[in-house]
N, C-alpha and C positions, 0 to 999 in steps of 0.2 A: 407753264411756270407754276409752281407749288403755292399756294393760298396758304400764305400765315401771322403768324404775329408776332412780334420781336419783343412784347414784355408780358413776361408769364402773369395769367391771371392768378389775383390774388384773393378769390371769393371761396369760401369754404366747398367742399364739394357735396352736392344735395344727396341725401340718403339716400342708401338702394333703394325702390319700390317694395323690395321684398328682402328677406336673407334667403342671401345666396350661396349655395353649398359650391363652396371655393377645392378644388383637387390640385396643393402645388405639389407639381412635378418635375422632381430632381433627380442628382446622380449622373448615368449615364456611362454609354460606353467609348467616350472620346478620353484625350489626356487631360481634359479639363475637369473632370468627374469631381474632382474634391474643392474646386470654387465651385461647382456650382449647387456642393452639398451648403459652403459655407455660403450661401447666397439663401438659401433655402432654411438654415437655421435662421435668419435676420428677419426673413420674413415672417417667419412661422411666430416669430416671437414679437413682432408688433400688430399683427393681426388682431381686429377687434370682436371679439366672440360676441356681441352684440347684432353683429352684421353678419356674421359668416358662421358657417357649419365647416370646419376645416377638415380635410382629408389630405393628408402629407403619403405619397406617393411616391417612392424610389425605386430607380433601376441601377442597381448593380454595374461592376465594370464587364463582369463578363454578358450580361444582357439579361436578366433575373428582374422579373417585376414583382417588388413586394412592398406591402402596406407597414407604412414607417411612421417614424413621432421625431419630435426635434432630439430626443436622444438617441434616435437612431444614425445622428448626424456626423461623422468624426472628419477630425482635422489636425494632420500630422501629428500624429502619436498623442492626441487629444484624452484623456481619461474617458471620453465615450465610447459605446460601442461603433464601428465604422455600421458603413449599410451594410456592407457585405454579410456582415454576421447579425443583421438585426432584422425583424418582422419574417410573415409568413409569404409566401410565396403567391400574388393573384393573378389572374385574368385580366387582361387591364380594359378589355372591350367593354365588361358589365360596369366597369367605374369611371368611366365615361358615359355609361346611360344620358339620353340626352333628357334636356326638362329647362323648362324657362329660366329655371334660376340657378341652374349646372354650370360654371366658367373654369373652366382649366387654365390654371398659370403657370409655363412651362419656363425653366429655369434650367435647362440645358446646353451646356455653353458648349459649341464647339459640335461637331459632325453627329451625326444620328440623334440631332435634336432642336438646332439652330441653323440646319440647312436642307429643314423644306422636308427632310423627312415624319419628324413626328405630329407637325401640321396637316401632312397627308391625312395622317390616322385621323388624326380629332377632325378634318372636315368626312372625311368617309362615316363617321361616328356620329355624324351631324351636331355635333357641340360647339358653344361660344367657347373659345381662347383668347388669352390675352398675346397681343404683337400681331407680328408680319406672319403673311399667307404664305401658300407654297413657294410660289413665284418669288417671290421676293427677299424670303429669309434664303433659300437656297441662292439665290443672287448674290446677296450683301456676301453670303458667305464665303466663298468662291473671290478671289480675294483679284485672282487674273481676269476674271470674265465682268464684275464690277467695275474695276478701270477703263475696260472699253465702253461700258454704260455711261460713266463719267465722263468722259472725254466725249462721247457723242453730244454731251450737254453743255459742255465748251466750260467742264468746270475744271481748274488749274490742278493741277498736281505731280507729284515728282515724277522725274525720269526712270523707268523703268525697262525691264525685260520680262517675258511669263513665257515660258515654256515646257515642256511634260521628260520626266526623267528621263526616259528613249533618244532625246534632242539633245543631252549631254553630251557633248565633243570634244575634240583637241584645242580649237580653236576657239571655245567659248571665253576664255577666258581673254582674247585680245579683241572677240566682241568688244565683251563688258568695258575694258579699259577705252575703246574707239566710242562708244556708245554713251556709256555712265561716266566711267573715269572712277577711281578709287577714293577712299575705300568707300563698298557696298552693305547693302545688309542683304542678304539671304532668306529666305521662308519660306514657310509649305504653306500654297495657296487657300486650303481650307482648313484651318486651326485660330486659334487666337490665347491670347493671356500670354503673349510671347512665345510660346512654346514652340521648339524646335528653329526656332530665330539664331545668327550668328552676324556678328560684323565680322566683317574682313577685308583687310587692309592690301592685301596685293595678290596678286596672280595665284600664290604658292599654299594659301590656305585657301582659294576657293573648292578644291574637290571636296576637301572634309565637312565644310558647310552645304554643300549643296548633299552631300553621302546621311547628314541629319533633315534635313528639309528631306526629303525624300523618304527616310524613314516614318514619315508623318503621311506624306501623300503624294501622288504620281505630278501630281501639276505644282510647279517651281513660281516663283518670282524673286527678283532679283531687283531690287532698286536702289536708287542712289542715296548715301549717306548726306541728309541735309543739317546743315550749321545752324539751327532756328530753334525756335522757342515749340515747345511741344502743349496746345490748344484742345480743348476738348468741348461738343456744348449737346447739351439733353434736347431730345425732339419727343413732343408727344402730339396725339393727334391722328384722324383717319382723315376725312376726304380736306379737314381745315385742320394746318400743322401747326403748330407752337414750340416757339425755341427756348430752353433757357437762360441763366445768363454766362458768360464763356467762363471757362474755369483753366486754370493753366499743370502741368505737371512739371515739379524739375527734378528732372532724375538726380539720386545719389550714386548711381554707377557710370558707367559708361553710358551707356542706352537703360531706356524703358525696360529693364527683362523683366522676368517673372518674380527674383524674390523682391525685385525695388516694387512690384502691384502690391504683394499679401504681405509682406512680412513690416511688422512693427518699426521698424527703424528706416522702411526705404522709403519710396518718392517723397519731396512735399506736396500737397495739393493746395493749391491758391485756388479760393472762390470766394471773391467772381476775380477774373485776370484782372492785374492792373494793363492796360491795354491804350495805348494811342490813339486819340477822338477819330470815332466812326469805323474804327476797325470791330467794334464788338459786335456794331451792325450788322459790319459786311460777315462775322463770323454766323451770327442767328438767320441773314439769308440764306447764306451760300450750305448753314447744315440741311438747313429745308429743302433745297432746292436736291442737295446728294441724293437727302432721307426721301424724297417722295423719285427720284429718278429711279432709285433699284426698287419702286413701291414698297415701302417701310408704311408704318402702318402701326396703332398703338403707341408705340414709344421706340424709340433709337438713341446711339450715342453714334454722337459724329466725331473725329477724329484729325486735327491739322498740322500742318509746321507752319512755323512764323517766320520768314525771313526779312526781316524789319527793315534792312535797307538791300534788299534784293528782288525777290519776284511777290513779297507780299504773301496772302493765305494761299495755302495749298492745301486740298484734301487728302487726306492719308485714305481710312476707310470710313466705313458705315457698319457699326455694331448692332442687331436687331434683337439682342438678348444682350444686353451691357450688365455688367455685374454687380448684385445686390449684397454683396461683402460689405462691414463696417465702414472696410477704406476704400469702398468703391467710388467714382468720379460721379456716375448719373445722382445716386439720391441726395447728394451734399450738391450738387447744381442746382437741385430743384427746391431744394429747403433752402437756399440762397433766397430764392425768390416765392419764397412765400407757402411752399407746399413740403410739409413735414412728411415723413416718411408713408406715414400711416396712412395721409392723405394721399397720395403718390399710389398707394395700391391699390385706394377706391377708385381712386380714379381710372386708373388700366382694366379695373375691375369694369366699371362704368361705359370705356372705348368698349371691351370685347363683345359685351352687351348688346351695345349701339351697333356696329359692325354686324354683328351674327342678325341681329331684328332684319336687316337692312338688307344682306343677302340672303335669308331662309327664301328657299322656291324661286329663285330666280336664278340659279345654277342650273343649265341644261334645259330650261324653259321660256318658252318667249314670254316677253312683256305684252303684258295686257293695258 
């Protein structure tokens, strides 16, 4: 069971030892590419140049690694230059050099970045990063193979199905109805920020949803449309987790899609949830308990439905790269509770630190 704390501490965060040459690294080549550029502008621009030697580092959609600046940052037709057309083209091994005070902040949402692949690099590279390790971000990610993680740990969550495009049949669809029951939501197992998500309400639209989830990725899920309040709460922390305090969304559309996350006029976000005595508890357990089962690590956002007078909290997922957008849900959870923005990123600064001291030489080596 996960070692944590259920109220954010509220003590300033001690200076680095030293300044640390920070490398955030954005872009990417998933469909998430442009939150994670605008994730990357927010940070770039509360960063304390007191503390950090900042190196802003993008990769392109089509896979181009070049050295960028926050105007290298664009977003929907944004008067900036996008990455694509901005900086020179690098090497990205030599800018990863490792060195005590070298931390890589990856801020890549979504596949070839937040599932385990570009952690690979930076530990081959031998450098401190901020978040979850291989193991684990590729876990969280993987949205089918997390469920069964979850559920090995007896933690509640909706009725689903996950199966791989090839499994698609005639008869899937009186599964669903025998199984779930109507309407469903659909999605590609390894993506997030909604993309490539559909509800669907009977037998007749599920081909076309399931025809877009698949144009995302080979592996499916399929879960049941729940009636409840949609719950979110911040984890930060390595081997001792810390929860924040629960935060709620209410969509202005139908569901959670994508433009209700970014765009100015969609979701509300309520922080902290108004919430029923001891349910806020159960939500800052039960994130820790998710966040340390797919071993999450640095920081997480955990994900729930609220069925107030039915089966209670449910886990949806585990996010190990949660988004650092204005209207994003994790740093407005944590500035709830006492930890401003700026302080939020020494702080991850600080875990990756801790983390990298703790494992150097003890990969592939016995203990002495």
């Amino acid at each position: 069971m996960a070692r944590y704390r259920a109220t954010p501490v509220s003590e300033p965060t001690p200076p680095l030892a030293e300044r640390v040459r920070l490398v955030v690294l954005f872009g990417g080549r998933s469909a998430e590419h442009e939150i994670s550029c605008v994730s990357a502008a927010s940070v770039l621009g509360a960063l304390d140049p007191e503390r950090y030697d900042v190196l802003p580092v993008g990769i392109t959609s089509e896979g181009r690694w070049v050295a960028a600046d926050a105007r290298g940052v664009g977003w929907r037709g944004a008067r900036q230059p996008t990455l694509e057309a901005a900086g020179r083209q690098i090497d990205p091994l030599p800018v990863f050099a490792a060195s005590p005070t070298t931390v890589v902040l990856p801020l890549l949402h979504g596949p070839f970045g937040e599932d385990g692949t570009i952690q690979g690099l930076l530990e081959q590279a031998g450098v401190a990063y901020v978040g979850t390790g291989v193991l684990g971000s590729a876990l969280a990610m993987d949205k089918a193979m997390a469920k069964e993680v979850l559920a090995s740990r007896g933690l509640p969550q909706a009725r689903h199905l996950a199966l791989r495009d090839i499994e698609v049949d005639d008869v899937l669809d009186e599964r669903v109805g025998d199984e779930l029951g109507w309407p469903v939501f659909v999605k590609p197992a390894n993506l997030g920020s909604s993309v490539g998500i559909s509800r669907v309400e009977g037998p007749a639209a599920l081909p076309e949803a399931l025809s877009l989830a698949a144009s995302f990725d080979e592996w499916l899920v399929i879960e049941e449309a729940i009636a409840g309040r949609e719950l979110e709460c911040g984890v930060l922390g390595n081997a001792e987790l810390e929860a924040s305090v629960p935060g709620e969304i209410v969509p202005s559309a139908e569901f959670y899609d994508f433009d209700d996350k970014y765009s100015d006029s969609g979701a509300e976000l309520v922080v902290p949830a108004a919430l029923p005595e001891g349910v806020a508890g159960e939500v800052q357990r039960l994130a820790c308990t998710a966040a340390a089962a797919v071993r999450a690590e640095g920081m997480a956002r955990v994900d729930f439905f609220f069925e107030e007078d039915g089966r209670g909290l449910l886990v949806n997922e585990v996010n190990t790269i949660p988004g650092f957008t204005p209207r994003s849900m994790f740093p407005r959870l944590w500035a709830a509770g006492g930890v401003p923005y700026p302080e939020l990123i020494d702080r991850l600064v600080a875990l990756a630190l801790e983390r990298h001291a703790r494992r150097s030489g003890r990969i592939g080596r016995p203990r002495r």
